[in-house]
N, C-alpha and C positions, 0 to 999 in steps of 0.2 A: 604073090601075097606077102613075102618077107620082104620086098619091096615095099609094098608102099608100106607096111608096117616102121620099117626104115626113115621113111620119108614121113612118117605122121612122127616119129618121134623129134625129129630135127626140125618140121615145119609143123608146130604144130596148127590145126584147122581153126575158122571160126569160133568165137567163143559162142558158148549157151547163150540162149536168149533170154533177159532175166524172167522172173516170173510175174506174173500178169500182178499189178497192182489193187487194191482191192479201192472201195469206194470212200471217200471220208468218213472216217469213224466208227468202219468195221474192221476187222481184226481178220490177219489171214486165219486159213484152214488148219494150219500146222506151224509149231513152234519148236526150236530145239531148245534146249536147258538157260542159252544165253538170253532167252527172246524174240529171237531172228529168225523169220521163217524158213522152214524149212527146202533145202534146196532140192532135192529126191525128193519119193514117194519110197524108194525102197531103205531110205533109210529110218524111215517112221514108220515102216515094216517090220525091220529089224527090233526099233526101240518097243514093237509092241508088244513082238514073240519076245524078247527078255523081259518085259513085264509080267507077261503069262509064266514064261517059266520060273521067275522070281514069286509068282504066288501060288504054284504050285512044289515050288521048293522050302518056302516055308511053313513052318508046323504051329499050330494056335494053343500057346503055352499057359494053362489055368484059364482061357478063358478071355486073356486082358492081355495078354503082350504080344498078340495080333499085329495088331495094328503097328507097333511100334518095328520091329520085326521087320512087317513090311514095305516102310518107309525105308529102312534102314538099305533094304533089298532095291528097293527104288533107289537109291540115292547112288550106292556101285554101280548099280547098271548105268545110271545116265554120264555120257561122256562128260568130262572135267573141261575147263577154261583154261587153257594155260597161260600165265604172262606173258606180252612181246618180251625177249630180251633187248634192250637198247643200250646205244654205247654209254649214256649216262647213267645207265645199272651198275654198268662195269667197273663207272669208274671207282678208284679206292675212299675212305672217308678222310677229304682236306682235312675236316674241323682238327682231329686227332694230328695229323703232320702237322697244322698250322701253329698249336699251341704248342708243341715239343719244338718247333722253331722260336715261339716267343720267351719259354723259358729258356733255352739257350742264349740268346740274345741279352733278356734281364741278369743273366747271371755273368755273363762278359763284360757290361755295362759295370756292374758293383767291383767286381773287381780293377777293372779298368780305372774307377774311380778313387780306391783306394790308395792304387801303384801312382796317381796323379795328382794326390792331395800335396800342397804348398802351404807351406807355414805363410801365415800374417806377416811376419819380420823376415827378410833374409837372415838377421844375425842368431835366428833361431832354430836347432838342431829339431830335424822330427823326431816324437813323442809319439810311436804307434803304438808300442806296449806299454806306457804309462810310468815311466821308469825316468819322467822329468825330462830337460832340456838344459844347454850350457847357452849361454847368455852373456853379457860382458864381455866378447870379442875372450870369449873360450875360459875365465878363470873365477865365472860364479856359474853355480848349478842351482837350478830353478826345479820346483814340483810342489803339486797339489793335494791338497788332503781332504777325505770329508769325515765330519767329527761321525763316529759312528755310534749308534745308541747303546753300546758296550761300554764306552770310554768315558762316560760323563758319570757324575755322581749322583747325591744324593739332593746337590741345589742344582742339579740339571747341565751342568755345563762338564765341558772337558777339566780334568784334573790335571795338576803339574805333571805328572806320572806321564799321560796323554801325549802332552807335549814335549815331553822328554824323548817320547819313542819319536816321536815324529822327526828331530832334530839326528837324534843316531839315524834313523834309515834314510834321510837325506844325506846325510854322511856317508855313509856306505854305498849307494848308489850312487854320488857325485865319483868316486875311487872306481866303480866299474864302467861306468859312460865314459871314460876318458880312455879306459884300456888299461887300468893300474891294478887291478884287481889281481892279486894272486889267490892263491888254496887258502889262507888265513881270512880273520874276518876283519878285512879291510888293511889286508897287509900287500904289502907289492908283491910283484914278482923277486926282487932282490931280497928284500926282506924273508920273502917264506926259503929263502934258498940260505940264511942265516939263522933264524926259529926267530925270528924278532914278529913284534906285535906292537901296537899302540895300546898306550892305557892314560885314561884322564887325569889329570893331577889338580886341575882344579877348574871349577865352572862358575860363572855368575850367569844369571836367567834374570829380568827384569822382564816383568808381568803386566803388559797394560788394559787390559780385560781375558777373561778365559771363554772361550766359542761356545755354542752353544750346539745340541743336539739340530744337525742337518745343514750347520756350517763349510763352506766349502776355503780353508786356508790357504795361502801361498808360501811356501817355506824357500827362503833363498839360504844359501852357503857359499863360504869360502877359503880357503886358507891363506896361510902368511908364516912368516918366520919367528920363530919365542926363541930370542938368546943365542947361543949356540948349540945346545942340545934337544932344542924344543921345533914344537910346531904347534899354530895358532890356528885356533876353528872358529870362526862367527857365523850367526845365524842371525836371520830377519824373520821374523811371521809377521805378515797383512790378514786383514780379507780381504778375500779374491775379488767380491762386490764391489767394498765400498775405498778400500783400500788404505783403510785406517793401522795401525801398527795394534797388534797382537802381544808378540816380546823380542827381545830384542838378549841374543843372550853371545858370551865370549867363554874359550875354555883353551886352556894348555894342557898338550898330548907328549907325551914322553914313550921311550922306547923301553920295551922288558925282552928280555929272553926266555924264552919259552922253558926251557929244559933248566935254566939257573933258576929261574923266578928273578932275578936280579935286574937292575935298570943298566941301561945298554946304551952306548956313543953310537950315533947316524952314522952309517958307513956312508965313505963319498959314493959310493954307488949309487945307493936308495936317496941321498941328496940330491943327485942328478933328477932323477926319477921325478920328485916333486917339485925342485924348484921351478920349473918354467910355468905352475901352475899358482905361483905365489901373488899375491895380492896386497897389499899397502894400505885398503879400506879397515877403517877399523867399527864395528858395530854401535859400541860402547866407549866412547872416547873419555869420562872418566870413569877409569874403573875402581871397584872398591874393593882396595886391599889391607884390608882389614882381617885381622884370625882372630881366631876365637879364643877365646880369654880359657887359662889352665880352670881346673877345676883343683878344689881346695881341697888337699889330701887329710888335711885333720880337721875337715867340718864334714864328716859323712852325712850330715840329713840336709842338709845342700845340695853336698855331689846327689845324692838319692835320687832330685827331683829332675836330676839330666842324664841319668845314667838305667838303661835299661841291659836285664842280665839275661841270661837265658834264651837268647838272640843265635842258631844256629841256623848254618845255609844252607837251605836245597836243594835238592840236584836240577828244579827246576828255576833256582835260582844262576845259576853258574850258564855262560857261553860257550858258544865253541873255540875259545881261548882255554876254558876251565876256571876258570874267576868269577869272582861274582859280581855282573856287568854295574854301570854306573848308575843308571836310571833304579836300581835295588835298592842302590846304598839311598836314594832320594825316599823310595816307599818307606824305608824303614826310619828314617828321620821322622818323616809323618806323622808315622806310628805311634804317639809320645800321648799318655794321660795327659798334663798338662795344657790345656786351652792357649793361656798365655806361648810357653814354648811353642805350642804347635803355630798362634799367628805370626809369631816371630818367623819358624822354618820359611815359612810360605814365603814372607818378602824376602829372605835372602836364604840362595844355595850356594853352597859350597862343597867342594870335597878335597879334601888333600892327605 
């Protein structure tokens, strides 16, 4: 008996015969939960006595919840369908790996792009943080402005004021792009190791229209030699569009010392420093040297009408020099009752 017991497990016998077919369009005898006739008799035995005892296990609650009760009893007892598991259940969700691959990839790509961006011109330094470009085989500095709706006045365009910042920050940024930049504001490294500074001594600005709100400017700079104690700054403004000339302005820079206040000789060092940066262009080829006529000390209601009193400096007037910077001394010219004086200011600046 353990024998063939043995032998029916390892061989197993003949299969069952399926069950007898019924006739077109009648329905077997017996159905299990799926649809599918049933393969036993004892198993639709089974499903009946757990029907019986499922309706004698439930109790008829007011009258009405009967029924529901035992459906519910019905519904346990009859055995569940399980899902095949297949290896395509298995597998994990692409879609999810597929995009965290594409955005890796996009974000490789932009950078990628960045680290491989080439200027237009060879003779153009890259401008990734916006801080302009040297041009002219290294001794003009190039950068862009856009008039911002702060800057403009009251007929809508940029103000002297305006373009006066623009000229100093072109300036001070042409002194860091090269590597000259010391702790001062726009003083060398030799320089700040002496307390020396540059201060303006005099400027001429010729104005050939003022930009308007959402203009986009080109400010070019350069330096050159003033004398033997000087140094010489020219500026170009275009638009960047059309490329028409803006203004066209020249100014001589002198040395002070910080702790004296006093005016101070270029040490040969800081000469070194700037000459290979000099240039021989000049902006304004004639310039107007021209001062300003005395004012007449025994007609006071004359002097009156150019003399304004009670004129003291702010602290947000003053640099981090501690002075009160050049483009101030222009607001407060401005400044003037006078209509006449004040069109006069406008076509010519000066400071000395």
């Amino acid at each position: 008996m353990a024998g063939s017991i043995a032998a029916a497990a390892f061989f197993p016998g003949p299969p069952a015969p399926p069950p007898p077919k019924s006739a077109l369009g009648e329905r077997p005898d017996s159905l299990d939960v799926r649809g599918m006739a049933a393969k036993q008799a004892s198993s639709s035995s089974a499903v009946r006595a757990g029907r019986t005892r499922a309706h004698a296990a439930v109790p008829k609650v007011n009258g009405g919840g009967g029924k529901s009760a035992l459906a519910d009893a019905e519904h346990d007892a009859m055995p569940s369908a399980a899902q095949p598991r297949t290896f395509y259940n298995q597998l994990p969700d692409w879609s999810m790996l597929l995009a965290a691959i594409t955005t890796i990839f996009l974000a490789a790509e932009k950078q990628w792009t960045l680290l491989d961006w080439k200027p237009k011109r060879p003779d153009m330094l890259v401008d990734t943080l916006g801080f302009g470009t040297i041009v002219h085989d290294g001794v003009m500095f190039r950068q862009n402005f856009s008039i911002r709706s702060y800057e403009i006045g009251a007929d809508r365009t940029a103000s002297i004021e305006t373009l006066m910042n623009h000229l100093q920050e072109t300036a001070l940024n042409h002194v860091k792009v090269v590597g000259l930049l010391g702790d001062g504001f726009g003083s060398t490294p030799e320089m700040s190791k002496r307390n020396l500074f540059w201060v303006v001594s005099q400027m001429q600005a010729i104005v050939e229209r003022y930009p308007c709100w959402g203009d986009t400017v080109e400010v070019n700079t350069w330096v050159g030699a003033h004398g033997k104690n000087g140094m010489r700054r020219d500026w170009h403004i275009r638009d960047s569009v059309t490329g028409h000339t803006v203004l066209k302005a020249t100014s001589k820079w002198v040395m002070m010392n910080k702790l004296t206040r006093k005016l101070a000789r270029i040490p040969d060092e800081v000469r070194a420093e700037i000459v290979p940066f000099f240039s021989e262009y000049a902006a304004i080829e004639d310039q107007d040297h021209r001062k300003f006529p005395k004012l007449p000390e025994h007609d006071r209601a004359t002097s009156a009408k150019y003399v304004r009193t009670g004129l003291t400096p702010r602290w947000a007037d003053l640099d981090i020099n501690q002075h009160v910077n050049n483009v101030k001394y222009i607001g407060w010219i401005l400044e003037v009752k006078d209509k006449v004086s004040l069109s006069c200011a406008s076509l010519f600046i000066a400071e000395t």
